[in-house]
KOLFI-789581 format. One record per residue: x negated, y negated, z negated of N, C-alpha, C, O, CB in turn. Coordinates in steps of 0.05 Angstrom, whole numbers, plus 5000, padded with zeros to 4 digits. Glycine has a CB too. Example, Ala and Ser with C-alpha at 12.3 -4.5 7.8 and 13.67 -1.06 7.14 Angstrom:
% residues 2
473651144844475450904844473650664844471550664831477450894819474350454858472750214857474249994843473249774839471850124886
END
This chain:
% residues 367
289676645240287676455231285176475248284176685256286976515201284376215255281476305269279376295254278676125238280676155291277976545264275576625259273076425252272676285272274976775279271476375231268576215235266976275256266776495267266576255214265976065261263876195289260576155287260175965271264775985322258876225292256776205296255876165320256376315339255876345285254675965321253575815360250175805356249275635341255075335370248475985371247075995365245275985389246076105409247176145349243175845390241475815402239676045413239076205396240575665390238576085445237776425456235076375454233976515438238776545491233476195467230876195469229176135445228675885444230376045488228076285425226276265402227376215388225876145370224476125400230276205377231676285358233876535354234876605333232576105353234076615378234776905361232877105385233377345384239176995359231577045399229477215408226977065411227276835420230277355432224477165406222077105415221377115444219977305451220477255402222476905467221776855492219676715490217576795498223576755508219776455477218676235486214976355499214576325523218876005456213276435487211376535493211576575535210176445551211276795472213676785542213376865562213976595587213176565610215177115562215676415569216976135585214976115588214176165610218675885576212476005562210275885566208975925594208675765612208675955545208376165593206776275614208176265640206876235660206076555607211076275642212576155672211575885680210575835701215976115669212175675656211775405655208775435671208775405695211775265622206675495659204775435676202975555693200775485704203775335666204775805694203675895730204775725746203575635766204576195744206975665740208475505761206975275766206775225791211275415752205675085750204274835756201174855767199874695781204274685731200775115755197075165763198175325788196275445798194275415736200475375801201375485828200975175842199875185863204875655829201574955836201574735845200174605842200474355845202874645842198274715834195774545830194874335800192874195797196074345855196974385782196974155773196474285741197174515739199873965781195374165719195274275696198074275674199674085670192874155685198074485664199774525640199074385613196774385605199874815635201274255598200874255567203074295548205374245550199674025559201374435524203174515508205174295494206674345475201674655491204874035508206173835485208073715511210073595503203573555463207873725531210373805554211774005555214173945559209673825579211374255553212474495549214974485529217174585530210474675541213674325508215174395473217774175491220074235494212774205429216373925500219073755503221173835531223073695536218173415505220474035545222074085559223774415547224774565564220674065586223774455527225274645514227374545506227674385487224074755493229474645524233074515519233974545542235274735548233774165510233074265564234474255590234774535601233274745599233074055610237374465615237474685634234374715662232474555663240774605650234874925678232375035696232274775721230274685731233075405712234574705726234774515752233174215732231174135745239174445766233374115716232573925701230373945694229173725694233673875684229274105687226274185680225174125702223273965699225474475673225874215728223674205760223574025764221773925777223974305788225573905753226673605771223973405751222373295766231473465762223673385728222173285706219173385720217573225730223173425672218773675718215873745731214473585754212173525759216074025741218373505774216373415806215873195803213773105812217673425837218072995786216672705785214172665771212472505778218472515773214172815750212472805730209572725744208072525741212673075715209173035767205973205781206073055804204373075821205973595790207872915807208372895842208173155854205973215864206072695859210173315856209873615872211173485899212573285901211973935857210373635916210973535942212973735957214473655976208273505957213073995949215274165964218773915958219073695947215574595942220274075970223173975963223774135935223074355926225574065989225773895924226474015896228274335893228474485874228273775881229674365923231074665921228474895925228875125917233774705950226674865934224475005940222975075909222675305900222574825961222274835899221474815871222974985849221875165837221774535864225274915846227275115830226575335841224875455829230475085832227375435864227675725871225275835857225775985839227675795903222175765863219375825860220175815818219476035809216675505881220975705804220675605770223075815766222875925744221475185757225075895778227176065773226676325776227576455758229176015788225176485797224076635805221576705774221376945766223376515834220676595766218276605754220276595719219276715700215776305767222076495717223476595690224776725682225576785660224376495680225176835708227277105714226277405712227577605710228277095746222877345714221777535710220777595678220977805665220077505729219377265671220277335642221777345622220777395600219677285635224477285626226377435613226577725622228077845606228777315618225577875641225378155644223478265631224278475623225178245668221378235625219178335626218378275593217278435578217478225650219378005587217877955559218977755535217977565523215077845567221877895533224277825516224077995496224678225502227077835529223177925467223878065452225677965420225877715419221478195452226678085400228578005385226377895363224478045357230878225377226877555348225877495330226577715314228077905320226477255323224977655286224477805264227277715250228177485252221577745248228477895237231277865228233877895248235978005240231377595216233777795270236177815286237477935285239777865286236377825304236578285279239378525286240178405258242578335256238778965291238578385235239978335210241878065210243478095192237878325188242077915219243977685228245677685236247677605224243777555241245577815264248977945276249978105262252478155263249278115302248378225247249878485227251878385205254178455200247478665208250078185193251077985181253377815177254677775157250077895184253777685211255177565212257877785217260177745209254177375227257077965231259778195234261178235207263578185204258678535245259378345183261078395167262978175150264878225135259778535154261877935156262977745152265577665157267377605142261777625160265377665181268277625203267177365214268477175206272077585187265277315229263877085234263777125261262577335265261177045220264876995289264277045315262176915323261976675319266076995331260177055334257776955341257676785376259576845392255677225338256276645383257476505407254076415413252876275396260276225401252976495436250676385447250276215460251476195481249876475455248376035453248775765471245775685480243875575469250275485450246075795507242975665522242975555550244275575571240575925527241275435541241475375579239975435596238775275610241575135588239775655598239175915617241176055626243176035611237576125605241476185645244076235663244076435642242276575633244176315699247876415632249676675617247976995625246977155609253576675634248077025651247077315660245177395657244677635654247077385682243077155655240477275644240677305620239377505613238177145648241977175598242177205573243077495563241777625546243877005565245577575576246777715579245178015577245478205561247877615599243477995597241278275602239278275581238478475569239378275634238378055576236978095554236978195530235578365519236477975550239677995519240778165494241278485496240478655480243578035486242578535516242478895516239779015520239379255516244379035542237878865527235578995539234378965497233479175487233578765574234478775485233078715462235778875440235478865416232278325459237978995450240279105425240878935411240978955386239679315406241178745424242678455403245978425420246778365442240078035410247278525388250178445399251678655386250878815369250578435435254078645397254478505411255578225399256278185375255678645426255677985425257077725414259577645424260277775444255477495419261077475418263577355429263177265447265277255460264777185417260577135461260176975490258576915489257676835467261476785500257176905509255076705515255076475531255576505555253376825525254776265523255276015543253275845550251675755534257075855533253475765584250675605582251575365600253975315602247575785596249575205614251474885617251574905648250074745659249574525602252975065663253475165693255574925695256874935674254775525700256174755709258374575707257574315701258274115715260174645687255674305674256274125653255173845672254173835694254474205620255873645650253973375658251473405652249673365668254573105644250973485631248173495624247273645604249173635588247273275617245373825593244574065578242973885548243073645547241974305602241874005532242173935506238973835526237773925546242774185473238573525500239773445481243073355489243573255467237873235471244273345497246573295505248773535488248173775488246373295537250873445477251973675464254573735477256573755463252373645434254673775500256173895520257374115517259774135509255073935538255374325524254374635513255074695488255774925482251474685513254874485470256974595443259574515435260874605416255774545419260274295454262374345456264174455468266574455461262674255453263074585493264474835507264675145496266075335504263274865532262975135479263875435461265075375438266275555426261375645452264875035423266975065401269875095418271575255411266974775379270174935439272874985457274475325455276675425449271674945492270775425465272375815469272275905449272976135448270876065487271275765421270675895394273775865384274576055369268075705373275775655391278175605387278275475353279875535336279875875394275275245349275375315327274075015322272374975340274175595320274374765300273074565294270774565286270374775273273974455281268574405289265374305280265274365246263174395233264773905287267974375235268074415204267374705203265474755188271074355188268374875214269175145218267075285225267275525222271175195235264575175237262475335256259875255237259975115217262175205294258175355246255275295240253175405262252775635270254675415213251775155269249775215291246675235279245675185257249874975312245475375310242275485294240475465319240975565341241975885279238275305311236375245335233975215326233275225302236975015351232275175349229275195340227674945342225674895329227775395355229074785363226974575376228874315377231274335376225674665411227274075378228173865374230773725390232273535383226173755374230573905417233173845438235373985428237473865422232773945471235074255424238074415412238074285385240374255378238074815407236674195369238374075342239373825340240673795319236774065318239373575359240273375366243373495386245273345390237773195381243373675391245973725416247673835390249973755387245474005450246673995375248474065362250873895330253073975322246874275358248473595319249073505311250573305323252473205311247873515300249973225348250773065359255473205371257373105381247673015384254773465362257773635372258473555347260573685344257974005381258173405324258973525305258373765270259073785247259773575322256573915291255974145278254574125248253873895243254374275297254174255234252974335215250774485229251574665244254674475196247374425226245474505245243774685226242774545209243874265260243274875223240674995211237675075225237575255242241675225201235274925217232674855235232275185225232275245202229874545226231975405252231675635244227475645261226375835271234875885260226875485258224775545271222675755264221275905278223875335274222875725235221675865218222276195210220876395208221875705199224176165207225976405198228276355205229076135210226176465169229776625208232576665216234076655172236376665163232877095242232676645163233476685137235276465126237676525123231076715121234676235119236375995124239476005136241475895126234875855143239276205165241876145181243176405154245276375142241876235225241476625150243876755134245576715106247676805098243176955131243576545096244276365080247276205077249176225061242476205084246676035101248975845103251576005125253675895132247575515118250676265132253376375145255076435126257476385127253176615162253576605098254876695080256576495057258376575042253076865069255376225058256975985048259275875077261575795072254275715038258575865096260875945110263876115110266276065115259776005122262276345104263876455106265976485078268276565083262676645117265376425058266276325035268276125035270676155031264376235023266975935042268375655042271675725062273875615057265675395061270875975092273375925109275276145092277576155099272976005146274276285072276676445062279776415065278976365087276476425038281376405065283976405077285776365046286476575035284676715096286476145036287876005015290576255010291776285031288875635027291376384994293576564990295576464968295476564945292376844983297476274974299576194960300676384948301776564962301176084972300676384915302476594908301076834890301776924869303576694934299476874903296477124894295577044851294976824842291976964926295777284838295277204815294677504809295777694819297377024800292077484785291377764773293377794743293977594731287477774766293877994737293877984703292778324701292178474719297977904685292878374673292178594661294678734672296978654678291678584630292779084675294379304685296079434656294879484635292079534703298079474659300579664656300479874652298979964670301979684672301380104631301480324633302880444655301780614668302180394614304980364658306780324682305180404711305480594726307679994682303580164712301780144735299880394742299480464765299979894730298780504720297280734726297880864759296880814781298180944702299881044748300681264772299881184802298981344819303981314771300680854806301380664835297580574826296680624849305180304832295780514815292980564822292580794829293180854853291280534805291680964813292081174823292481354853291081514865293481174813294781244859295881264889292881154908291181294919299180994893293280874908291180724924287980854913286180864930291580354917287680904896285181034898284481314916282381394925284481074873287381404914286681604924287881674950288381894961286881764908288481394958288081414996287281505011285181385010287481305009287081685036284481765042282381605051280181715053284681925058282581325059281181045060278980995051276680935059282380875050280581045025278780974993276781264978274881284962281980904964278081414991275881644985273781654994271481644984276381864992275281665026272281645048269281485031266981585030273381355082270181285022268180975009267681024989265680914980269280675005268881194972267881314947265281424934263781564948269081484947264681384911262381564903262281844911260781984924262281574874264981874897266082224891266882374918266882604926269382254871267582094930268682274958271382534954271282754965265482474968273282444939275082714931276882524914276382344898273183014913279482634923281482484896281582564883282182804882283582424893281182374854281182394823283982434819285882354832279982144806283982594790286182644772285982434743283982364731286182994764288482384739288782084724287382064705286981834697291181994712286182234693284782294669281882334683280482504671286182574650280482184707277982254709277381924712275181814713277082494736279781794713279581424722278681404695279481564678282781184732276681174690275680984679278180954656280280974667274980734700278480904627280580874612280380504618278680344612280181034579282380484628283880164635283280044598281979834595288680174650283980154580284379944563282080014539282379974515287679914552279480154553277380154532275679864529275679694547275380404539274179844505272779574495270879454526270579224533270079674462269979684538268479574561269079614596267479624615265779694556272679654594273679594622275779454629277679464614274179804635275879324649278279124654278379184672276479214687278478854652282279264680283979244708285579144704286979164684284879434722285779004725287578704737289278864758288379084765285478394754291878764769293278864782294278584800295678424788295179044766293278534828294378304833296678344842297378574843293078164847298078164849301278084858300577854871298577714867303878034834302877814889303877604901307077564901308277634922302777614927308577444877311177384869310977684863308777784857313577254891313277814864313478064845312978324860314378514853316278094832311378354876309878534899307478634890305478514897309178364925307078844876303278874871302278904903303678994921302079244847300178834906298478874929295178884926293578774940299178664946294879044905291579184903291079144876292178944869288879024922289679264854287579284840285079234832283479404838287379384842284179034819281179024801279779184785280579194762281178884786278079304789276679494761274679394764273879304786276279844759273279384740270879234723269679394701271379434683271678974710266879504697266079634678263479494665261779434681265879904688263179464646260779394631258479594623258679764606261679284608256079544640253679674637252079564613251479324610252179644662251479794592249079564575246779814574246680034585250179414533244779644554241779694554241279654531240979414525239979534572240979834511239879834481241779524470240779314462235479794482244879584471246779524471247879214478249979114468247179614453245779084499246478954511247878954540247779164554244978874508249078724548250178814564248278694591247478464595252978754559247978914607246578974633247778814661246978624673246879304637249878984663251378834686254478954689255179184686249678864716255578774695258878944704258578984731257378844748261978754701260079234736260179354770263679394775265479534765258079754774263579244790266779154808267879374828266579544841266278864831269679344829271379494852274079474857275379434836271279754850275379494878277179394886279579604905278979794919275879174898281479534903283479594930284879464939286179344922284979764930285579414961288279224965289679514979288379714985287978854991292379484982294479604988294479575018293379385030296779494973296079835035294679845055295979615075294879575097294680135065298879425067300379315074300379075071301678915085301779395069298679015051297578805049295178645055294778405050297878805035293278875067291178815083290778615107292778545120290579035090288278515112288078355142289678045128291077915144290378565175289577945103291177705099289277545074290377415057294577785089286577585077284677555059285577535026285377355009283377325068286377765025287177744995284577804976284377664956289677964988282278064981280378204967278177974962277377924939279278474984277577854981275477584970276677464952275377424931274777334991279577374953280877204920281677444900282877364880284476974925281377664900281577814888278877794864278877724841281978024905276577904882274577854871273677584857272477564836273177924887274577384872272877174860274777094837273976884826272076914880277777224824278277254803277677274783277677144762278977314803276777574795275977754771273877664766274077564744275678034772271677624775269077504765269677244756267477134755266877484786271577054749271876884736272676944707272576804686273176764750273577204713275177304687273077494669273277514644278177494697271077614686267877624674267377554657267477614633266177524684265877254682264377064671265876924639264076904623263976854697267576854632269176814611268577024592268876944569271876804618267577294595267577494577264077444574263277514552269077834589262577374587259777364587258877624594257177704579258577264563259877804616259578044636258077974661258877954684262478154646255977934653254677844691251877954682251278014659254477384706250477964702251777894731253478134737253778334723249477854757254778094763257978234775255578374797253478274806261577934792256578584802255178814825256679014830257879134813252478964817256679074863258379284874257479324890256179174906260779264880258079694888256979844915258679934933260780044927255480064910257679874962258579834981256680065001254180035002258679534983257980295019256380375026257280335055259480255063255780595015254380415073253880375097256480335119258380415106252280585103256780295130260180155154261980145147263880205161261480285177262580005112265280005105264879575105264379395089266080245068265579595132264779205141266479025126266178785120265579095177268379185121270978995108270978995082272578825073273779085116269779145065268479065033266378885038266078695023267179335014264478935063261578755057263778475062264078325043257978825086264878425083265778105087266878025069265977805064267378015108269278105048270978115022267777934999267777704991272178585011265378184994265578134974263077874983262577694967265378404952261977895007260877615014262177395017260877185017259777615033264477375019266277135011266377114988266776884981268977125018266177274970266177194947263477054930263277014906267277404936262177034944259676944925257377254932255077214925261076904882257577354938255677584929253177654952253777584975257477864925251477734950249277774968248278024964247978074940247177574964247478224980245678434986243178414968241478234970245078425015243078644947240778574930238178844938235778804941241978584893239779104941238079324940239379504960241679424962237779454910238879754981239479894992238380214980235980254973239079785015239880374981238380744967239980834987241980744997239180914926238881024989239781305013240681574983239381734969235581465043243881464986244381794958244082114970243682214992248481824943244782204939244382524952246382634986245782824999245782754922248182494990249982655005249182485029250482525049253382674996247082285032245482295059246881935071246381825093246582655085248681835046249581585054247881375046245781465036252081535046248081095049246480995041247780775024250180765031244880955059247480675013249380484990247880244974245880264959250480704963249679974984247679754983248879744951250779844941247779445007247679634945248279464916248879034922246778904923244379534890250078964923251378684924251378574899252178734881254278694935250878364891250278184866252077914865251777794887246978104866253677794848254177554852253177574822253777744804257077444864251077284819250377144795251576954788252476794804248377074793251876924759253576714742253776384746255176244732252576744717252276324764251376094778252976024803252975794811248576124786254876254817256476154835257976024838259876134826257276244842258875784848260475614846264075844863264375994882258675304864265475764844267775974851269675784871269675534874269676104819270875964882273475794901276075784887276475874864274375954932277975644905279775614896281675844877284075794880280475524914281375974865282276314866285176324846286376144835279376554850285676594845288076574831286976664801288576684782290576784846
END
């Protein structure tokens, strides 16, 4: 199945350059005698570097030759992408984002790949699936060329992706591909927004997949999978439990589901009800899939089961902890509706987010 992609725009949306362009932009013209403005500047944010000079010389009447011109405007952006590239506010949290997701990220500027390239390592952004810029092309954004040469390497449709830009040339190239566009000018917050409904929406349909109530039967074979060494590692306890330390499956305030696919179990639901001066607080989720049945998006329809089967009990909101590099619960339970609410550093020095899906989520197709 292919991956969702994210195509994202380099200059002032996922790093704070534009400032240092500024200052290329018009040494270069007060090098030529000629004055800078900020409302030329804004509209030459998009084209590629050869298109920009080319715009500057007719514009000023510059008199060198236009390969002279480039060299002199190339030279001078080359330095500020060295010197004064740094990461918008949110970015590492974005790629982070989109990683645990299963979201391929794909850069799209038109500034040469290599400079992009150094930057991001120079700013610790990354890593990404590619960076692509319009070396070749007919023409650079507004033109949506450039996005459609990384949906090409994204291996992946305009349904499937979601793009993110800052300025009025990258958001015309990208709608014009097709794309679903998010105006990140403001905040990167927005794009995480709609990655995580992305990433929802591409969940992977599982013919067959159905929860019911667990089995006495079933015990022993939970059991088992809890006490994987997998599943330990991710654990509160960190140590495998003895059957009599699990949660009692058939008390007034826990539900386990055992999913299947035709007559195959392939993972586990547990659900516990929290209350508060005997209301009920919140239910806290958890899960396993089987180790054989993994990698076939079963745990996102897992979850978004069980929280259907909740919500019917009036158990919400649904919350699970998830601690620090276990990426493949964070993408699971963000397909399912759920979002990052709180982060604590526990006693044994890990750190453990708390994830929320509220009763308001619109559910997918699920079993």
């Amino acid at each position: 199945m292919t991956r969702p992609a994210l195509l994202i725009d380099f200059d002032g949306t996922l790093v704070d350059s534009l400032p240092a362009l500024a200052l290329a932009y018009a040494s270069f013209l007060e090098a030529h005698g000629c004055a800078p403005s900020g409302e030329e500047f804004d509209a030459l944010n998009g084209p590629a570097l050869p298109e920009i000079v080319a715009t500057l010389k007719a514009t000023h009447g510059l008199k060198p030759p236009l390969e002279a011109l480039l060299r002199d405007y190339r030279a001078r952006v080359e330095i500020a992408y060295e010197e004064a590239v740094s990461p918008r506010d949110g970015a590492h949290d974005l790629l982070r984002e989109a990683d645990a997701l299963g979201v391929d990220v794909h850069v799209v500027s038109a500034a040469p790949a290599p400079w992009v390239r150094r930057a991001l390592e120079r700013a610790g952004l990354g890593p990404v699936a590619a960076v692509h810029d319009t070396t070749g092309l007919v023409a650079s954004k507004p033109h949506p060329a450039v996005y459609r040469r990384a949906l090409a390497h994204a291996g992946c449709e305009a349904s499937g992706a979601l793009a993110a830009e800052d300025a009025p040339n990258g958001l015309a190239a990208a709608q014009r591909a097709g794309l679903r566009v998010i105006d990140a000018a403001v905040s990167l917050i927005p794009v995480v927004e709609a990655l995580r409904e992305l990433a929802r929406s591409s969940a992977p349909d599982v013919p067959g997949l159905h929860l019911r109530p667990v089995r006495v039967e079933d015990l022993a074979w939970v059991l088992s999978l809890r006490n994987l060494p997998e599943s330990v590692a991710v654990s509160n306890r960190r140590r495998p439990l003895a059957l009599d330390e699990l949660p009692d499956p058939f008390a007034e305030f826990t539900r386990v589901w055992v999913a299947q696919r035709g007559d195959q179990r392939v993972g586990y639901v547990m659900a516990t009800l929290e209350q508060a001066n005997g209301a009920p607080r919140r239910a806290v989720i958890g899960l396993v899939v089987a180790p054989e049945s993994r990698g076939q998006g079963l745990a996102a329809r897992c979850i978004d089961a069980a929280c259907r089967h909740l919500s019917a009990l009036g158990w919400s909101p649904v919350e699970a902890f998830v601690f620090a590099g276990n990426l493949a619960s964070e993408a699971a339970f963000a397909r399912a509706g759920f979002v990052p609410v709180t982060s604590a550093l526990q006693p044994d020095g890990r750190t453990r987010r708390t994830w929320r899906r509220e009763p308001n989520v619109a559910s997918s197709d699920a079993p």
